[in-house]
C-alpha positions in Angstrom: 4.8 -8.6 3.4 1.9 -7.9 0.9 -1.0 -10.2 1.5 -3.4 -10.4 -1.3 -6.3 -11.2 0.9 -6.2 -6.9 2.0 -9.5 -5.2 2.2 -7.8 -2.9 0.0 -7.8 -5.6 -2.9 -11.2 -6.6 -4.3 -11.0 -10.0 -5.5 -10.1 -13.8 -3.7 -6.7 -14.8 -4.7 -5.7 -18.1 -5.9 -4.3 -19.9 -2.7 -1.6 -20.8 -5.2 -0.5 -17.2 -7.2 2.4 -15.7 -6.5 3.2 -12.2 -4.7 5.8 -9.9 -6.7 6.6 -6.7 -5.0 7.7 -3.8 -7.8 9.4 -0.3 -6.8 9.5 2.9 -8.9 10.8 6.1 -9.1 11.2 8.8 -11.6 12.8 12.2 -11.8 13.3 15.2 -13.8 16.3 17.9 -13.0 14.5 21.2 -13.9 10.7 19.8 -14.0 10.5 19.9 -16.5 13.8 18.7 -17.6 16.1 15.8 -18.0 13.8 13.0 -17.0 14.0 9.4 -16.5 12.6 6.4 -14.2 13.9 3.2 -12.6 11.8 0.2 -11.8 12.3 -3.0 -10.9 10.8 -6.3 -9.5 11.7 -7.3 -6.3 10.9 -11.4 -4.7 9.1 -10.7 -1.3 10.8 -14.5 0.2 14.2 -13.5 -0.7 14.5 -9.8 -0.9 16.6 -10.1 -4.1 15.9 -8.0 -6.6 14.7 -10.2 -10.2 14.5 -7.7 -12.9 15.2 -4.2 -12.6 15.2 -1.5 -15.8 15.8 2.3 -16.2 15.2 4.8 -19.4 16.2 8.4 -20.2 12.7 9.8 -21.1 14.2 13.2 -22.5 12.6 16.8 -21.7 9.5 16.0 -19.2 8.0 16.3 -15.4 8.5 14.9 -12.4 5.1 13.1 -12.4 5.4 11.7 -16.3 8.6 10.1 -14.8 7.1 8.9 -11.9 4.1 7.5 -14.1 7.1 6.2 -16.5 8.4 4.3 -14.1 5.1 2.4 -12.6 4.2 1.6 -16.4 7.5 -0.3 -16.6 7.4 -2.0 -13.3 4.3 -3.7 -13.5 5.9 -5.1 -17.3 8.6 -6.3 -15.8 6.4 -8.3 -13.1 4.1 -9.4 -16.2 7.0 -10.5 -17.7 7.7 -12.5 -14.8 4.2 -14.2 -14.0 1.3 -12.8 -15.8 -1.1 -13.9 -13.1 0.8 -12.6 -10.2 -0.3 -10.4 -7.1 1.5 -7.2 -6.7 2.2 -4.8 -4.3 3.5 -1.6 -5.9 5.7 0.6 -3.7 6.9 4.0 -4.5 7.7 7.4 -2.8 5.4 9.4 -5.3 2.5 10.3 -2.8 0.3 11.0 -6.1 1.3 8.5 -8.0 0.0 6.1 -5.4 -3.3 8.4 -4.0 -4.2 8.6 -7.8 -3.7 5.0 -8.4 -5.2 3.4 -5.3 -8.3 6.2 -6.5 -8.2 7.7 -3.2 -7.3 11.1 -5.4 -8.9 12.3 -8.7 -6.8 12.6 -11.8 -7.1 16.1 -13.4 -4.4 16.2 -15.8 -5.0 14.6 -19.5 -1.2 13.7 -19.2 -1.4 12.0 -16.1 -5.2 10.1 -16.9 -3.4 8.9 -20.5 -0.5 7.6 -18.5 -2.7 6.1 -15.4 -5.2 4.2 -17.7 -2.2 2.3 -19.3 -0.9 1.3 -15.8 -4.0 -0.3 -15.3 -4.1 -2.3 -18.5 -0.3 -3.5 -18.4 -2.1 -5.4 -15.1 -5.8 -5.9 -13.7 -5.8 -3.2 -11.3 -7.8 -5.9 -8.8 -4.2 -7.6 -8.5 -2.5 -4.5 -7.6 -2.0 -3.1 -4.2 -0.1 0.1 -3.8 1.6 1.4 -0.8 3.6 4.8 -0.3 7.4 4.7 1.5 9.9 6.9 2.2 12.6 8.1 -0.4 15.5 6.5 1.7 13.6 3.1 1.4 13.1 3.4 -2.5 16.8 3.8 -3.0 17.3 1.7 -5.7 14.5 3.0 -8.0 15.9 6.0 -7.2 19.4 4.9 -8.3 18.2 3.4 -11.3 16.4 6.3 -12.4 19.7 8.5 -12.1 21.7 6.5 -13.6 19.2 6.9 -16.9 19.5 10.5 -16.6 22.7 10.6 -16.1 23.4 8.4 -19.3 21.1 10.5 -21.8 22.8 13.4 -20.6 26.1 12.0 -21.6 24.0 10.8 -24.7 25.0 7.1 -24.0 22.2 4.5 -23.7 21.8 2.7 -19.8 23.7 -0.2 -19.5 22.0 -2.9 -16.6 24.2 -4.9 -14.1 23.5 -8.3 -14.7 21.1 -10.2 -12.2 20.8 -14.0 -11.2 17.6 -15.9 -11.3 15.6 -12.8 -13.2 13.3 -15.5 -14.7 9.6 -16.5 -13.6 10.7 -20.0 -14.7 11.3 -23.6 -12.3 14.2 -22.6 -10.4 14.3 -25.4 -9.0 14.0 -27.3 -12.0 17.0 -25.2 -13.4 19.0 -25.8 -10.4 18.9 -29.3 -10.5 19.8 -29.3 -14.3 22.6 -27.3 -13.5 23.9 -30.0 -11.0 23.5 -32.7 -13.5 25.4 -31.1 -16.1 29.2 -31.0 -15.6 31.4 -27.7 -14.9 33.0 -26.5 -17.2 37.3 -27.2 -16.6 39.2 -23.7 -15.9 41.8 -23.4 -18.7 45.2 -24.2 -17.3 46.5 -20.2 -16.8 43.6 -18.1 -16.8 43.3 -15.8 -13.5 40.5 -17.9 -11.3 40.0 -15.4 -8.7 41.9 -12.4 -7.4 41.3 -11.6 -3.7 42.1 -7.6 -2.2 42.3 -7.7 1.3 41.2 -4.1 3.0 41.7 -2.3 6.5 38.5 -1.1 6.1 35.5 -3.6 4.2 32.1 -1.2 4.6 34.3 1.0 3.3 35.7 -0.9 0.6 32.2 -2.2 -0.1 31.3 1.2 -0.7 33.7 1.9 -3.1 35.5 -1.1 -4.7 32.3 -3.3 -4.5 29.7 -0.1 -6.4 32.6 -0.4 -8.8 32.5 -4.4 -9.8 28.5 -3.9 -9.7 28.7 -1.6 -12.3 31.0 -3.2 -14.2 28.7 -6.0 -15.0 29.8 -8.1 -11.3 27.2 -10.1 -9.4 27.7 -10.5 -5.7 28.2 -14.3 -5.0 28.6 -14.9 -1.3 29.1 -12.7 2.0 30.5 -12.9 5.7 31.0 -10.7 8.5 34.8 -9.5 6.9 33.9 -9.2 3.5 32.3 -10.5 0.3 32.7 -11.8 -3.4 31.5 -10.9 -6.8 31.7 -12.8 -10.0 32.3 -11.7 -13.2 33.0 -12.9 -16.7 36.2 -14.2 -16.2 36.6 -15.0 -12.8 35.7 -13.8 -9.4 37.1 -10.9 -7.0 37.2 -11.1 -3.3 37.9 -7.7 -0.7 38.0 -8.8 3.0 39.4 -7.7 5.7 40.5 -9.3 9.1 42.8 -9.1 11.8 45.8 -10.9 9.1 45.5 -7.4 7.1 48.7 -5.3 8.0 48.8 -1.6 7.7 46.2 0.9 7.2 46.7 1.9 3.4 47.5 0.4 0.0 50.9 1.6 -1.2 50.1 1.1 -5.2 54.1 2.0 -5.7 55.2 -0.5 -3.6 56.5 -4.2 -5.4 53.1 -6.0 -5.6 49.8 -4.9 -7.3 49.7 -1.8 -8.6 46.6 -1.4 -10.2 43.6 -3.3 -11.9 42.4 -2.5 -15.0 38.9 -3.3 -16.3 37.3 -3.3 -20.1 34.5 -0.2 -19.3 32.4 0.2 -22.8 32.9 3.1 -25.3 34.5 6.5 -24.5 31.6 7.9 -23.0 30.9 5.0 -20.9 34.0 5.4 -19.1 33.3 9.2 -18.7 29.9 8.8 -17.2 31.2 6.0 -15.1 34.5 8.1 -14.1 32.0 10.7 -12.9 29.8 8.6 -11.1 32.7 7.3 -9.3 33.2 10.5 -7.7 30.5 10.1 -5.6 31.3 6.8 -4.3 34.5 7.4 -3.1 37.4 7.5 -6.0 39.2 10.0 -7.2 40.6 10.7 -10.4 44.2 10.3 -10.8 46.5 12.0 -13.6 43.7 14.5 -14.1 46.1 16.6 -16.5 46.6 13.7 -18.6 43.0 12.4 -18.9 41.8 10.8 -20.6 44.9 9.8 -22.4 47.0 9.4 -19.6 48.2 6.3 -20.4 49.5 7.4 -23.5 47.9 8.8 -27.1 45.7 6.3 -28.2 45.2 4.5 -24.9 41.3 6.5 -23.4 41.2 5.2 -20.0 40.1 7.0 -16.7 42.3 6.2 -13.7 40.7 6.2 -10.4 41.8 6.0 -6.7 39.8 5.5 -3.4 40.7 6.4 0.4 42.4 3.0 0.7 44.6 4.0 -2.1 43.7 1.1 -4.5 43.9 2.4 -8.4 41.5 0.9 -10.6 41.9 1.6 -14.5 38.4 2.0 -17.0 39.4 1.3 -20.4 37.6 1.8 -23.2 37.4 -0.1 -26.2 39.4 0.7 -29.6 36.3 1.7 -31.9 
């Protein structure tokens, strides 16, 4: 864990200001070429991520990305608590030599974008620290997902996170005890719950699905996990009750679920991003109107042969 008492940071911190860790990452796919950054604000009790943002930055390098993304990290944490310590993490070895002033800063480009890094936050509250790609993994989502978006020419859309405020949670907690819960209306779905052979597995797939659909995990156990949503919640466990080793869609019972997914090219870019997380598109000759002429829907399956349906809305 950051402590703000380091060598490296050149002030005495209030015994009573808080520690917000930020990660960053940025990219470009020719450098330069399609660019864009993800950065986000991280609690270091908790682990749980507070804020988190990404942005397609157009035609630039690898290093105005990088730079991109810092700049936008230490906002969010002002956002969060303008007087807080922070430890900056990212797997740009220049970004961090240049800002911790171990290394001199040559390029115009890169001074411009380093001298407004260190007026989004005193630079005597910032502690920087280098890690390993495979640790910054989701700053390096986030910025992908904002390349892949202005590449499809659609603007990033954020999953929605819990307690992203620097305000009294505790205050808010206890406010939202007092006041009463809102009744369920008599008939609308409460919860739907998929039991798997497999739940890493179905994590991997069915659960990056819900997350990008807007879901929030709620609660998870050894056998599986929940995530909420706008009009309900969705379990996927598994257990020794599960029978068989493969959803049979065609069978009597569920055959698929269908879920609202944002314009036409949302459901595109999310149909392609799918592929990579372990569904498959189904109907292919047919897409995207497969379920009829003015119906634009993509129709996925995954390796437990559960079919999932992105629709888009009528515009």
């Amino acid at each position: 864990m950051f402590d703000p008492s380091d060598s490296e940071v050149h002030a005495s911190p209030a015994p009573s200001r808080r520690v917000l860790i930020v990660e960053a990452d940025g990219g470009s796919r020719g450098n330069p070429g399609h660019a864009g950054y993800g950065a986000l604000v991280r609690d270091p009790e908790t682990n749980a991520i507070l804020m988190e943002k990404a942005e397609y930055l157009g035609i630039v390098s690898n290093n105005v990305a990088e730079y991109s993304g810092l700049i936008a990290a230490l906002e969010l944490a002002h956002e969060i608590d303008p007087d807080a310590w922070i430890l900056a993490k990212m797997d740009s070895k220049l970004v961090v030599e240049q800002m911790s002033g171990r290394w001199k800063i040559k390029h115009e480009d890169m001074q411009r974008l380093a001298a407004k890094a260190r007026s989004v936050v005193n630079p005597r509250r910032v502690k920087y620290q280098w890690i390993p790609r495979e640790i910054n993994k989701d700053a390096d989502r986030l910025s992908n997902e904002a390349m892949d978006a202005g590449i499809a020419g659609v603007p990033w859309k954020g999953r929605v996170l819990p307690g992203a405020s620097g305000t009294d949670t505790e205050e808010n907690g206890k406010a939202a005890a007092a006041a009463p819960a809102d009744p369920v209306p008599t008939g609308r779905l409460h919860h739907l719950e998929i039991w798997v052979p497999d739940f890493p597995r179905a994590e991997a797939s069915l659960g990056w699905l819900l997350e990008r659909l807007g879901y929030v995990r709620r609660d998870s156990w050894s056998s599986g996990a929940s995530w909420m949503g706008a009009a309900g919640y969705i379990v996927i466990e598994a257990g020794t009750d599960v029978a068989g080793e493969r959803h049979e869609r065609t069978r009597p019972g569920m055959n698929h679920l269908a879920f609202g997914a944002g314009s036409p090219a949302d459901v595109d870019l999310l149909a392609r991003r799918a592929a990579s997380h372990g569904w498959s598109l189904l109907f292919a000759d047919k897409h995207p109107h497969a379920g009829g002429a003015g119906h634009y829907a993509a129709y996925l399956e995954n390796a437990d042969g559960f079919e999932v349906e992105l629709v888009a809305d009528r515009s």
